[in-house]
LUMVOKE-380747 format. One record per residue (C-alpha): residue number from 1; residue in one letter; x, y, z. Coordinates in Angstrom, 1 decimal. Example, Ala and Ser with C-alpha at 12.3 -4.5 7.8 and 13.67 -1.06 7.14 Angstrom:
! residues 2
<r i="1" aa="A" u="12.3" v="-4.5" w="7.8"/>
<r i="2" aa="S" u="13.7" v="-1.1" w="7.1"/>
***
This chain:
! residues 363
<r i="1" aa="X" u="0.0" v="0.0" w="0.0"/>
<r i="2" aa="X" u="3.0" v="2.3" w="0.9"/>
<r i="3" aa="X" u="4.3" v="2.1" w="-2.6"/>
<r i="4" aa="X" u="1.0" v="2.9" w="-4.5"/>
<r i="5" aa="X" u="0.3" v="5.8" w="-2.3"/>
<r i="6" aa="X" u="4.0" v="7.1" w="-3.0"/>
<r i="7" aa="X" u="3.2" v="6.4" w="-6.9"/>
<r i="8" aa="X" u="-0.1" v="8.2" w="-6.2"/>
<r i="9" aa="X" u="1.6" v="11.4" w="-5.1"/>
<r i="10" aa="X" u="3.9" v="11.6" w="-7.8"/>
<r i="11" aa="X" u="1.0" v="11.2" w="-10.1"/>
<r i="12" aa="X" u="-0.9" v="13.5" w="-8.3"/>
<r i="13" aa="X" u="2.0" v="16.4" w="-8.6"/>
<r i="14" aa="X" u="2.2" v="15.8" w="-12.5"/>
<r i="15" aa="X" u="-1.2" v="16.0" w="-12.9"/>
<r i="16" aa="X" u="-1.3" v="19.2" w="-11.2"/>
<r i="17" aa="X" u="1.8" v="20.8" w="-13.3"/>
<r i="18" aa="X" u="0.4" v="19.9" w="-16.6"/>
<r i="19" aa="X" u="-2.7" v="21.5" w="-15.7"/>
<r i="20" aa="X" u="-1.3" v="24.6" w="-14.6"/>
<r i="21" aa="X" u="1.5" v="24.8" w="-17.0"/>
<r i="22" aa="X" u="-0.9" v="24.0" w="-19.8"/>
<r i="23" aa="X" u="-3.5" v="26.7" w="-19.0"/>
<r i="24" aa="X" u="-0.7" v="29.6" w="-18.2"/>
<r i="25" aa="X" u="0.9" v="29.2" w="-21.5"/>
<r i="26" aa="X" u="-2.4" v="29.1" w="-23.3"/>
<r i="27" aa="X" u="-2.9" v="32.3" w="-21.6"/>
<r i="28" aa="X" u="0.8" v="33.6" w="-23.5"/>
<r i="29" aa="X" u="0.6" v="34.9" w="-26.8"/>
<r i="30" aa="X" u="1.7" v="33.0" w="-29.7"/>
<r i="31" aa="X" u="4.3" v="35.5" w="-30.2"/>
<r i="32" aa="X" u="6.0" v="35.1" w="-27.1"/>
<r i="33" aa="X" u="6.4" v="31.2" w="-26.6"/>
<r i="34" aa="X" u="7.4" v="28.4" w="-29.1"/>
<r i="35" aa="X" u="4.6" v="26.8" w="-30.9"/>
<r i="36" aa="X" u="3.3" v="23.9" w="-28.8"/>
<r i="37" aa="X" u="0.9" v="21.2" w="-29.2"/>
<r i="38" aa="X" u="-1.2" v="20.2" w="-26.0"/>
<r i="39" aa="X" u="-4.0" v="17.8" w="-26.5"/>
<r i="40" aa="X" u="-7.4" v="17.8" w="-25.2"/>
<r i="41" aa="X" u="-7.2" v="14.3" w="-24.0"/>
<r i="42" aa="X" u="-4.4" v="15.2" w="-22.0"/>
<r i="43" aa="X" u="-5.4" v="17.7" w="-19.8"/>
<r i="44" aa="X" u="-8.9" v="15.3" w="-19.7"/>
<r i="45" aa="X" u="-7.0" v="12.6" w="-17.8"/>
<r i="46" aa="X" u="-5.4" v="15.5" w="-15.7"/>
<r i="47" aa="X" u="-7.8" v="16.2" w="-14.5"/>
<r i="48" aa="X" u="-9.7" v="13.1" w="-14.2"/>
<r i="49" aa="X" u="-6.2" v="12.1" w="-12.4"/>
<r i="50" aa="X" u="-6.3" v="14.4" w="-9.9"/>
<r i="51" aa="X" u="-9.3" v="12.9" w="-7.8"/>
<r i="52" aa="X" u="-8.1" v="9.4" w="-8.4"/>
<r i="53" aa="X" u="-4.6" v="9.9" w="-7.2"/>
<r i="54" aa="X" u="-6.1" v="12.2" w="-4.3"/>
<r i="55" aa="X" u="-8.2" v="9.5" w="-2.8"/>
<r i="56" aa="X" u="-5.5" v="7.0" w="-2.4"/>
<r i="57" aa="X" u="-5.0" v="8.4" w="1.8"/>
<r i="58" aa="X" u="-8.8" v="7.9" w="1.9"/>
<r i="59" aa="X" u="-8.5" v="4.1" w="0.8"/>
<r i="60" aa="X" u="-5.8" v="3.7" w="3.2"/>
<r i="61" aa="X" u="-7.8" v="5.3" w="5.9"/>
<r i="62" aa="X" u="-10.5" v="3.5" w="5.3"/>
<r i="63" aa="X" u="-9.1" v="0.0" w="5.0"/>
<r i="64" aa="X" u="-7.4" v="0.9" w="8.1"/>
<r i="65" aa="X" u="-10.9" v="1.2" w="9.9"/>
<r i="66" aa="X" u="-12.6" v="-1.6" w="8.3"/>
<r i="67" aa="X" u="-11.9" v="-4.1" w="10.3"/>
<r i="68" aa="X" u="-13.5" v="-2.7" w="13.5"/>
<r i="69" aa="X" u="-16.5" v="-1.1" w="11.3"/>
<r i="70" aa="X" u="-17.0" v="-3.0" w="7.8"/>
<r i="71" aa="X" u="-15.6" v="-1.6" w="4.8"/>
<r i="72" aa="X" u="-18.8" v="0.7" w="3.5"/>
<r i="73" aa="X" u="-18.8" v="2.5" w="7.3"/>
<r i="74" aa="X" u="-15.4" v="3.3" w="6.8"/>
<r i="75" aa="X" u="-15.9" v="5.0" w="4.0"/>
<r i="76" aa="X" u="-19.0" v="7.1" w="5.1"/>
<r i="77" aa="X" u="-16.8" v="7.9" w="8.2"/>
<r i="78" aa="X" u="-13.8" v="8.9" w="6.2"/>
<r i="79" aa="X" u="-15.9" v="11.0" w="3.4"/>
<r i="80" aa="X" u="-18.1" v="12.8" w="6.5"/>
<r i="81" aa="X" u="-16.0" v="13.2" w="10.0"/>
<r i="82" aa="X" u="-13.1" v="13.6" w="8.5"/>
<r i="83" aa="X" u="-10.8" v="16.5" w="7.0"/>
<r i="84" aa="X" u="-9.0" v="14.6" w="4.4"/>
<r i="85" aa="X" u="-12.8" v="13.2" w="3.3"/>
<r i="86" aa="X" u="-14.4" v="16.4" w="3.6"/>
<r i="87" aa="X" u="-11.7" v="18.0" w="1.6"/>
<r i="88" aa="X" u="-11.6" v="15.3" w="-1.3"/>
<r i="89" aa="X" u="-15.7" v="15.7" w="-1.6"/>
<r i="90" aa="X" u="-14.3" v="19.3" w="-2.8"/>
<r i="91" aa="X" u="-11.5" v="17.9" w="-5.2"/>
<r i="92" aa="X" u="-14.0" v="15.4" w="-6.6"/>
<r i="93" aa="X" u="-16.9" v="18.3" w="-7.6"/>
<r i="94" aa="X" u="-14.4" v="20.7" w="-9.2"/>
<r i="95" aa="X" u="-12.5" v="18.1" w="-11.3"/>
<r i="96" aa="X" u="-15.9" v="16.8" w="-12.5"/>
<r i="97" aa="X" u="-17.0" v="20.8" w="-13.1"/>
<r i="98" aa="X" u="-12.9" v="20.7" w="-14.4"/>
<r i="99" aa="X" u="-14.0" v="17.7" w="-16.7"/>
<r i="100" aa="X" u="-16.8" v="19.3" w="-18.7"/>
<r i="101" aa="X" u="-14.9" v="22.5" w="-19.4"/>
<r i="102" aa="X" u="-12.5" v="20.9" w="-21.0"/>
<r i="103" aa="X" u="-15.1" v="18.9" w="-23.1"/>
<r i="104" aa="X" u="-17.5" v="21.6" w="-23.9"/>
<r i="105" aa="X" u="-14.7" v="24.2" w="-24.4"/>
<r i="106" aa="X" u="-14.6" v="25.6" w="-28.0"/>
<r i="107" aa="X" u="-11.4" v="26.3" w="-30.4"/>
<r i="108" aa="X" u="-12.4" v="30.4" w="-30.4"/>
<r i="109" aa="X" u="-12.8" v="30.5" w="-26.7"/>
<r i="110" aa="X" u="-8.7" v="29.8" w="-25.8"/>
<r i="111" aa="X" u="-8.6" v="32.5" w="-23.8"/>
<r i="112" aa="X" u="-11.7" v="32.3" w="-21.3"/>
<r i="113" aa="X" u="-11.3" v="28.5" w="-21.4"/>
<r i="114" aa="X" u="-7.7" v="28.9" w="-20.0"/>
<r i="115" aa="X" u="-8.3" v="31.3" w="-17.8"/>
<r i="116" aa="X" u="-10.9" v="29.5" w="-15.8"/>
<r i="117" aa="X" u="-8.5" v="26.6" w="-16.3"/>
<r i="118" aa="X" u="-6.5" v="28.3" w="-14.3"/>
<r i="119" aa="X" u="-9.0" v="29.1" w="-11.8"/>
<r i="120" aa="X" u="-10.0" v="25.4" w="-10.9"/>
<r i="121" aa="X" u="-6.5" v="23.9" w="-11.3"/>
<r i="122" aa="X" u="-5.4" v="26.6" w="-8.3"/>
<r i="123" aa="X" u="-9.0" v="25.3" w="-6.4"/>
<r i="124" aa="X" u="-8.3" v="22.1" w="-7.0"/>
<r i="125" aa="X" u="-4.6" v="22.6" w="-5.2"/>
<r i="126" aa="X" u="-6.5" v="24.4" w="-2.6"/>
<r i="127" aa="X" u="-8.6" v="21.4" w="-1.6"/>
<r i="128" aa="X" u="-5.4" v="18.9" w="-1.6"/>
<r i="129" aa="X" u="-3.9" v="21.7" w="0.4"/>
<r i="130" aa="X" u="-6.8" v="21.4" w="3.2"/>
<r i="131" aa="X" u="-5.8" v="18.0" w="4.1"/>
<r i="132" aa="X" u="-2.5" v="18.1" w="4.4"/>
<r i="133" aa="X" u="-0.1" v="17.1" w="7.2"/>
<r i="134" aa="X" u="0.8" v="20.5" w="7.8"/>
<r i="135" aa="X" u="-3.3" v="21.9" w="7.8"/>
<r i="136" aa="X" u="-3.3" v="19.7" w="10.5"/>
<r i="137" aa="X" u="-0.3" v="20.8" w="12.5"/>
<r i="138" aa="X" u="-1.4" v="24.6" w="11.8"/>
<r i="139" aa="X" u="-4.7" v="24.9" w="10.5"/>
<r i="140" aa="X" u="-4.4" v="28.7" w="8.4"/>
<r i="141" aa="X" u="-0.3" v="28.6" w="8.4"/>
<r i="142" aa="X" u="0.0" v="25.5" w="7.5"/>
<r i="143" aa="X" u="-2.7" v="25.3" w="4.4"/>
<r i="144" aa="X" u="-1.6" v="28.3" w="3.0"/>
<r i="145" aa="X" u="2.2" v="27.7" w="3.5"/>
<r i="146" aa="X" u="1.1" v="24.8" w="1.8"/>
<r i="147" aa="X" u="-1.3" v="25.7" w="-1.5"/>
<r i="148" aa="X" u="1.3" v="28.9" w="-1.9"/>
<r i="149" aa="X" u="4.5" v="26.0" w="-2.3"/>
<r i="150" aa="X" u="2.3" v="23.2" w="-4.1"/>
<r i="151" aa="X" u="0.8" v="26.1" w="-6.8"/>
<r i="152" aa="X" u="4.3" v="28.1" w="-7.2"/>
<r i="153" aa="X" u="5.8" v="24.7" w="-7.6"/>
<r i="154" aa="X" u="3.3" v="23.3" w="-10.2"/>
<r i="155" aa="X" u="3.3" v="26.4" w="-12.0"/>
<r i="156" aa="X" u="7.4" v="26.3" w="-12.2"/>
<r i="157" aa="X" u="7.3" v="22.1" w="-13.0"/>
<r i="158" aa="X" u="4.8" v="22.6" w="-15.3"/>
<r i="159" aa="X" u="5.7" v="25.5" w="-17.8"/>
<r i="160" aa="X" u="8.9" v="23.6" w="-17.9"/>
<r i="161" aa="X" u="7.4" v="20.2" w="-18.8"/>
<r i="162" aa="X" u="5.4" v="21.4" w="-21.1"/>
<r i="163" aa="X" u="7.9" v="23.4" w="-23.3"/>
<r i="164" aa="X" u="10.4" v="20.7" w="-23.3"/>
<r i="165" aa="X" u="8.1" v="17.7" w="-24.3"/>
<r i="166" aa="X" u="4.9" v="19.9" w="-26.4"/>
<r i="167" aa="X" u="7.0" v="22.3" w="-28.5"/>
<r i="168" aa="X" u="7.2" v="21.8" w="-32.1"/>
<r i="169" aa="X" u="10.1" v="24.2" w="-32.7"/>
<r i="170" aa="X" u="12.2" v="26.9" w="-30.2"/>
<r i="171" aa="X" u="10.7" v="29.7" w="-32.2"/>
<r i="172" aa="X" u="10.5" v="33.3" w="-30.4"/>
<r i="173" aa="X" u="12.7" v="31.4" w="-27.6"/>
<r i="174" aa="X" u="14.6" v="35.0" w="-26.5"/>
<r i="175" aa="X" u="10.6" v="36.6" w="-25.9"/>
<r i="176" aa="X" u="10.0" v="33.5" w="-24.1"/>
<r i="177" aa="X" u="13.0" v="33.8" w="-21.6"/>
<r i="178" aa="X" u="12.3" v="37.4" w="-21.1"/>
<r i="179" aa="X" u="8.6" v="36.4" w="-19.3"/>
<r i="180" aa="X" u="9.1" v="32.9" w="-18.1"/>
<r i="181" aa="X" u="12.6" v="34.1" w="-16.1"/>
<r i="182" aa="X" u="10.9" v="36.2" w="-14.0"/>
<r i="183" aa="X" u="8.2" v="33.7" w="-13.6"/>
<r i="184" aa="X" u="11.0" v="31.0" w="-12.7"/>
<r i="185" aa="X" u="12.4" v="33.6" w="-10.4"/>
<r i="186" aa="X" u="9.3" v="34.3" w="-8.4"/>
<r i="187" aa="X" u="7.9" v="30.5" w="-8.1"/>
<r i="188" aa="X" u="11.7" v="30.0" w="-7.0"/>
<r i="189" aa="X" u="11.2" v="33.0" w="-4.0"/>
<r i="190" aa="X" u="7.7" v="31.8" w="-3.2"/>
<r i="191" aa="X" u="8.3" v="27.8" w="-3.0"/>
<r i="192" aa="X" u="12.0" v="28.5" w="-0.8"/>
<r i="193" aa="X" u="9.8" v="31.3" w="1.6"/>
<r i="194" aa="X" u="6.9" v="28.5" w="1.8"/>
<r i="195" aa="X" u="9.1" v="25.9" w="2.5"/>
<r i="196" aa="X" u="10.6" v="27.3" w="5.1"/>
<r i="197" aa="X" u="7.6" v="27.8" w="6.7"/>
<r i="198" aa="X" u="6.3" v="24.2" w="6.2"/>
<r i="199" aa="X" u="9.8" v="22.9" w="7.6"/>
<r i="200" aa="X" u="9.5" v="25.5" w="10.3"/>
<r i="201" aa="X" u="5.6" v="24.2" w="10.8"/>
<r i="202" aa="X" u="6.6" v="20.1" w="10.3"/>
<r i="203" aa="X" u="10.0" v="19.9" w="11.9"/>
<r i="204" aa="X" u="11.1" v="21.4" w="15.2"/>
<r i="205" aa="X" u="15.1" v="21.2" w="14.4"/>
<r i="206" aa="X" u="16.6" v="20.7" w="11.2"/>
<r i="207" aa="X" u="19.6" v="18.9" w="11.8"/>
<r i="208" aa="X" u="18.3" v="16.9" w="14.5"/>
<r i="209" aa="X" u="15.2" v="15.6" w="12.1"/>
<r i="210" aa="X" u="18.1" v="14.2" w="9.6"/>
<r i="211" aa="X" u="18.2" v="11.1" w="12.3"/>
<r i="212" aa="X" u="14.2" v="10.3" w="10.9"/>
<r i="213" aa="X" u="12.8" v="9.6" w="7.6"/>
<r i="214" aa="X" u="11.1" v="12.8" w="7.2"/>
<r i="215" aa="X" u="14.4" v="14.8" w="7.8"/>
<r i="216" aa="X" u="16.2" v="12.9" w="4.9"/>
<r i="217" aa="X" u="13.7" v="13.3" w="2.8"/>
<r i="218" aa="X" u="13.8" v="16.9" w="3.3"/>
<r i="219" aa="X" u="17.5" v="17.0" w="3.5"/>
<r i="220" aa="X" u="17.8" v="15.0" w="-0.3"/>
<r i="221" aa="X" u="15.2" v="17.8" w="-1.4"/>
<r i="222" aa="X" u="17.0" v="20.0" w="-0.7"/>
<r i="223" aa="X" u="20.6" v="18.8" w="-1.5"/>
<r i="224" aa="X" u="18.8" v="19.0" w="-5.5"/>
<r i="225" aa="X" u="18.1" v="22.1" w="-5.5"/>
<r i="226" aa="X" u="21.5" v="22.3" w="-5.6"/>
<r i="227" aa="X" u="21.6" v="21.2" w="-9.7"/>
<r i="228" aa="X" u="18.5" v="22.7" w="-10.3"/>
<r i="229" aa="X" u="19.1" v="26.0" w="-9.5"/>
<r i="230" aa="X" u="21.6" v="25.3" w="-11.7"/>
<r i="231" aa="X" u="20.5" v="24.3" w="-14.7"/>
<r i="232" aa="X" u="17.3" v="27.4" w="-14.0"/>
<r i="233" aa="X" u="20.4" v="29.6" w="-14.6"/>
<r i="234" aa="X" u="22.0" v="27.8" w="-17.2"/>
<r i="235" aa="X" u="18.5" v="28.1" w="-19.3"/>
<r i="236" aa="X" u="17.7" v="31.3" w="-18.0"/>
<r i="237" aa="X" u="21.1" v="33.3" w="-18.0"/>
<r i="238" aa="X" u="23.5" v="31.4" w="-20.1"/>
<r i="239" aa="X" u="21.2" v="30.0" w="-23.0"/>
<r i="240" aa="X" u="20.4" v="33.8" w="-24.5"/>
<r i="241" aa="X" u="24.0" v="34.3" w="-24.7"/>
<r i="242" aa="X" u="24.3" v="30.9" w="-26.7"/>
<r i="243" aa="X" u="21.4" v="31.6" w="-28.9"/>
<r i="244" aa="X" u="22.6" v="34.9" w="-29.8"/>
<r i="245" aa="X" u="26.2" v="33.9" w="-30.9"/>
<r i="246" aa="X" u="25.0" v="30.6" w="-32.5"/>
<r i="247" aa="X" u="21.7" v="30.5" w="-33.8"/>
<r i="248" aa="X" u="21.9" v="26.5" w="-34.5"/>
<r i="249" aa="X" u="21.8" v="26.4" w="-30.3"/>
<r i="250" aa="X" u="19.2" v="23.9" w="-29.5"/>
<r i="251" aa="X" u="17.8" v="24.7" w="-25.8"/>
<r i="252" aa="X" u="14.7" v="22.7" w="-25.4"/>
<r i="253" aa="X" u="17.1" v="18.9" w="-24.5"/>
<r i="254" aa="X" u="18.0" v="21.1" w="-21.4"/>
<r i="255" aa="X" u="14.9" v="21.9" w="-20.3"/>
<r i="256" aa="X" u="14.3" v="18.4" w="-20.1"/>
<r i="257" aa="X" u="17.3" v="18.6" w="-17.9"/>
<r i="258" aa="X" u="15.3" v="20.9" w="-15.4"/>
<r i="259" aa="X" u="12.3" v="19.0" w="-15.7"/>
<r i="260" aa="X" u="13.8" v="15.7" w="-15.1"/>
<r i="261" aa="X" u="15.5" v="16.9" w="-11.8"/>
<r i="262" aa="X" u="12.2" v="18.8" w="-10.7"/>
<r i="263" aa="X" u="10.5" v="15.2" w="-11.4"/>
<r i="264" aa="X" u="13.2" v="13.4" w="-8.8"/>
<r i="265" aa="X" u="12.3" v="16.4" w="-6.2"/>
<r i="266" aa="X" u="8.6" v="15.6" w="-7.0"/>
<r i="267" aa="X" u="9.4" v="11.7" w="-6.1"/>
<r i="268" aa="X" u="11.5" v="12.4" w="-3.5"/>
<r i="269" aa="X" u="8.9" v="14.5" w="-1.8"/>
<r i="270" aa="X" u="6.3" v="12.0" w="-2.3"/>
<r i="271" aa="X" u="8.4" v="8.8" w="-0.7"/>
<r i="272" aa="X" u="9.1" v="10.9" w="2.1"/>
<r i="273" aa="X" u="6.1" v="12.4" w="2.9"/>
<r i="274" aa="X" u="4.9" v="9.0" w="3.9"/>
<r i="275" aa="X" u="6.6" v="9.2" w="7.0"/>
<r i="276" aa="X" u="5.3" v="10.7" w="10.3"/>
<r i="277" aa="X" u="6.8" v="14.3" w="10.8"/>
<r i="278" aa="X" u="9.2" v="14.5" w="13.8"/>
<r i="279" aa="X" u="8.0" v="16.6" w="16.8"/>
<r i="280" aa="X" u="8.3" v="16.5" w="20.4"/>
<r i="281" aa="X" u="10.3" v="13.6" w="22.0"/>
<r i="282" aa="X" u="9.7" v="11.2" w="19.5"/>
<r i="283" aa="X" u="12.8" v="10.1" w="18.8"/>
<r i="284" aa="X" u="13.6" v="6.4" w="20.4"/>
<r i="285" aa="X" u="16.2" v="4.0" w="18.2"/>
<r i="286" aa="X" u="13.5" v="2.2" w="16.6"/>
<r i="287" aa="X" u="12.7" v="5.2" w="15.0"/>
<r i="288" aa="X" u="15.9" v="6.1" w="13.4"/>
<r i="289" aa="X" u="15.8" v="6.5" w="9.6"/>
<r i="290" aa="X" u="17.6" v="3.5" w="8.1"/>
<r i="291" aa="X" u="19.4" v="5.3" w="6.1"/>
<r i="292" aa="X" u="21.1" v="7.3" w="8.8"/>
<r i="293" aa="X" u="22.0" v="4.1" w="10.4"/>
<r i="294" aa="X" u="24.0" v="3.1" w="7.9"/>
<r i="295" aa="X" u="26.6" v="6.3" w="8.9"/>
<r i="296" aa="X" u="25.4" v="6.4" w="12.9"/>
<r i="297" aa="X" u="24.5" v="2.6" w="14.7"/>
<r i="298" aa="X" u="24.9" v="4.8" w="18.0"/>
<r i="299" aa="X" u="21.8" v="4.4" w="20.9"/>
<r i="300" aa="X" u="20.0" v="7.7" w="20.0"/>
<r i="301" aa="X" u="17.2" v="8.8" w="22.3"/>
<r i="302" aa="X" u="14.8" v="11.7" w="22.8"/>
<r i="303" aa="X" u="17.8" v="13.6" w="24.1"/>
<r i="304" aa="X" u="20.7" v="13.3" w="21.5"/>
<r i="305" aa="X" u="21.2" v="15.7" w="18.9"/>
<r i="306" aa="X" u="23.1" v="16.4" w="15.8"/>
<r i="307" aa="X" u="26.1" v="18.3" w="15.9"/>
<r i="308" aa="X" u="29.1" v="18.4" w="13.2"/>
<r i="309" aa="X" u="32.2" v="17.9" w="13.5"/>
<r i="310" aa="X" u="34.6" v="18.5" w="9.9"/>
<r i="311" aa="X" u="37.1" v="16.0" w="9.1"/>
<r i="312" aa="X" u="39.2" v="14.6" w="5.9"/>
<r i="313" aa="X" u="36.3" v="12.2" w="4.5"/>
<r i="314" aa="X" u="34.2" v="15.5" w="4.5"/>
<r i="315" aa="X" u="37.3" v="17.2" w="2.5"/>
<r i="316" aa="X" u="37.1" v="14.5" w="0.4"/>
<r i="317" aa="X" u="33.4" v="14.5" w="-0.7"/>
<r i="318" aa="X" u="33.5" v="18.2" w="-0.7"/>
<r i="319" aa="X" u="36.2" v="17.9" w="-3.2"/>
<r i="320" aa="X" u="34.2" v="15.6" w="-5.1"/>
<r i="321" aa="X" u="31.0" v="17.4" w="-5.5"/>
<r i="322" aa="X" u="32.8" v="20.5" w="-6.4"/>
<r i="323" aa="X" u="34.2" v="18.4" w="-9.4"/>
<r i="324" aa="X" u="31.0" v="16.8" w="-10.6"/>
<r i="325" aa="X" u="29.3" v="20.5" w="-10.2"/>
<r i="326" aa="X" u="32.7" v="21.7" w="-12.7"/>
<r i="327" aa="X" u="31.6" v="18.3" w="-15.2"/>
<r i="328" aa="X" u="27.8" v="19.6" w="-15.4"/>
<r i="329" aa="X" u="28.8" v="22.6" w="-16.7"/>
<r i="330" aa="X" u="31.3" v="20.9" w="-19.0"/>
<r i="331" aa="X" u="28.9" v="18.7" w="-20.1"/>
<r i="332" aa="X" u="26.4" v="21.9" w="-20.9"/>
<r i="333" aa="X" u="29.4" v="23.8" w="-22.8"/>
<r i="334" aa="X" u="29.9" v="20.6" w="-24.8"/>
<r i="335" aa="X" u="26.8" v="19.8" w="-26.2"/>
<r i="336" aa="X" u="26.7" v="16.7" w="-24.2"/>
<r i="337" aa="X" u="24.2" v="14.1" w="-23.3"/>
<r i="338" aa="X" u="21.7" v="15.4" w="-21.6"/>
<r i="339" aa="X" u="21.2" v="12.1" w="-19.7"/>
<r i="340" aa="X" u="24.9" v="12.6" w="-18.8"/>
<r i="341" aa="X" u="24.1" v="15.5" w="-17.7"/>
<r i="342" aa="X" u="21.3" v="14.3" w="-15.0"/>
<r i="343" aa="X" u="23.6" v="11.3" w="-14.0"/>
<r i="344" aa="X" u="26.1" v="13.9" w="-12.7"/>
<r i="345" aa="X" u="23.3" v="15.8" w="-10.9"/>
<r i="346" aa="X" u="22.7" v="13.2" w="-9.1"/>
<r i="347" aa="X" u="25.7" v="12.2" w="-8.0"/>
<r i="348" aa="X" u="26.5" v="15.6" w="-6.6"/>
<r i="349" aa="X" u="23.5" v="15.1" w="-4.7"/>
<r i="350" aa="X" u="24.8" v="11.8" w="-3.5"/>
<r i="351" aa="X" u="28.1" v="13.0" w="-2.8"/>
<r i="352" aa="X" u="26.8" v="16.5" w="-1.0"/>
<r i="353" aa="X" u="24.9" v="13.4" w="1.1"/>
<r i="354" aa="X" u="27.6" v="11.7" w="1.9"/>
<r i="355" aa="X" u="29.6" v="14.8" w="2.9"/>
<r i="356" aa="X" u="27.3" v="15.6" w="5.3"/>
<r i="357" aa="X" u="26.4" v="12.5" w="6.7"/>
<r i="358" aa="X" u="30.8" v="11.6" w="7.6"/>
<r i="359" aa="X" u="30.5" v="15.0" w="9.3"/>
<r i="360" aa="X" u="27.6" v="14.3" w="11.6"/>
<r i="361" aa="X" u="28.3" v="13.4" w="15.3"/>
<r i="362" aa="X" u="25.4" v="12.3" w="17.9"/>
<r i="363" aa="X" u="25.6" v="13.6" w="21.6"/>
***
């Protein structure tokens, strides 16, 4: 069950960026993007996806009850007395009011059609928003924290997607970088401020959550954000450089690039998220994140915490990230495979990990 809710919620988050991506560049004119090609039948099983994926906690919830209260009492319990039921009743009427929109929509009506596209795939984040773990730690913080980092981050994911997988050409690509950096930039400001006030709302010490599940999880998020604020500035800085010296520069393959590393962020937030968020004095050894074991087999209790202490392991990895950060941007200046591209991103990622976790000491 753990696996098919994590597949869920990356489902879930893709459904949600080609939805909003979709509808805001429908919303650009022609003149100011690449020509793209997005089909009807794909935002129809977006938005059919989104109540689907969203009801997998429900299931889970419910199966969890059925065996003290029969399987269809669970359900009317889950749908009526509770938050993540009540909230999903909300998902499920405006994806079906999503739904006929995007069947009834005419050719001549682009603009109305993706505006209130817009409009629903925003509510529809809203009511995923209401159930979530942090809505329940802080009711108004915590949703809007929240629906602000799920919507600046779909909006981001899913402009990206979209031009590197719908575009027929890169035509009018210097008129696109002139709107969509400052786009990029915001969603960038907006997700980092409202996930520091998630963490802030989810985790009472940084450091000291690493020795969890939830904490790695948000520690490997955030180690790749490392590459892909990168590659944001390679496509957003660098790229109009390239395309005005060379106009035979190609610079959709590394938008891919940025969309494949937003996808692993996507997936790394949804495996994560599974686990319970560390507060108070949780922390016993049974429930010390496996993969910090493997660095720290240490008794921890509700009293240790993380410190650092620097030594030549952490010189060594330190080294070696800064060299694999040095071969993505060789790989970009070369023309290079893009997939070689994303291998090296990820080992930084695992190489920043490993620095970090050497230099960890438990008190």
């Amino acid at each position: 069950m753990e696996m098919i809710t994590i597949i869920s919620q990356v489902l879930l988050y893709l459904c949600f960026s080609l939805l909003a991506g979709s509808f805001i560049l429908l919303l650009v004119p022609n003149e100011h993007r690449p020509d793209i090609r997005i089909k009807k039948s794909s935002l129809f099983i977006s938005a059919v996806g989104v109540p689907i994926f969203s009801f997998v906690p429900i299931l889970e919830l419910a199966l969890y009850l059925a065996p003290r209260l029969g399987l269809v009492e669970s359900f009317k319990m889950v749908l009526t007395s509770f938050t993540v039921g009540t909230a999903w009743n909300f998902t499920l009427l405006g994806s079906i009011v999503f739904v006929l929109l995007i069947l009834f929509a005419k050719p001549e009506e682009q603009g109305i059609f993706a505006l209130l596209g817009i409009v629903l795939t925003f509510g529809l984040i809203l009511t995923v928003a209401w159930s979530s773990h942090a809505g329940t730690v802080n009711l108004v913080l915590g949703i809007t924290s929240d629906f602000i980092h799920l919507t600046a981050v779909s909006s981001w994911v899913g402009i990206i997607l979209v031009i590197g997988w719908s575009s027929l050409n890169d035509k009018n690509w210097l008129k696109f970088l002139r709107w969509f950096l400052i786009v990029a930039m915001g969603c960038f400001v907006i997700t980092a401020i409202s996930g520091l006030l998630l963490t802030t709302i989810m985790v009472d010490d940084y450091t000291d959550s690493w020795r969890v599940s939830y904490g790695q999880g948000l520690l490997i998020k955030h180690l790749f954000l490392v590459p892909l604020v990168f590659y944001a500035f390679v496509n957003g800085v660098i790229v109009k450089s390239l395309i005005l010296k060379d106009a035979t520069f190609r610079p959709i393959p590394w938008v891919r690039v940025e969309g494949m590393i937003l996808m692993v962020i996507f997936t790394v937030t949804a495996i994560f998220s599974q686990a319970s968020p560390p507060h108070g004095n949780y922390m016993t050894n049974e429930g010390v994140s496996p993969l910090f074991s493997l660095f720290h087999e240490d008794m921890i209790d509700a009293s240790s915490i993380v410190t650092f202490a620097w030594n030549l392991n952490t010189l060594y990895f330190l080294i070696l990230s800064i060299i694999l950060l040095g071969l993505m941007g060789w790989t970009f200046y070369k023309k290079g495979s893009i997939l070689v591209s994303f291998l090296l991103s990820c080992f930084f990622v695992i190489s920043s990990y490993l620095m970090l976790m050497v230099s960890v000491v438990v008190r």
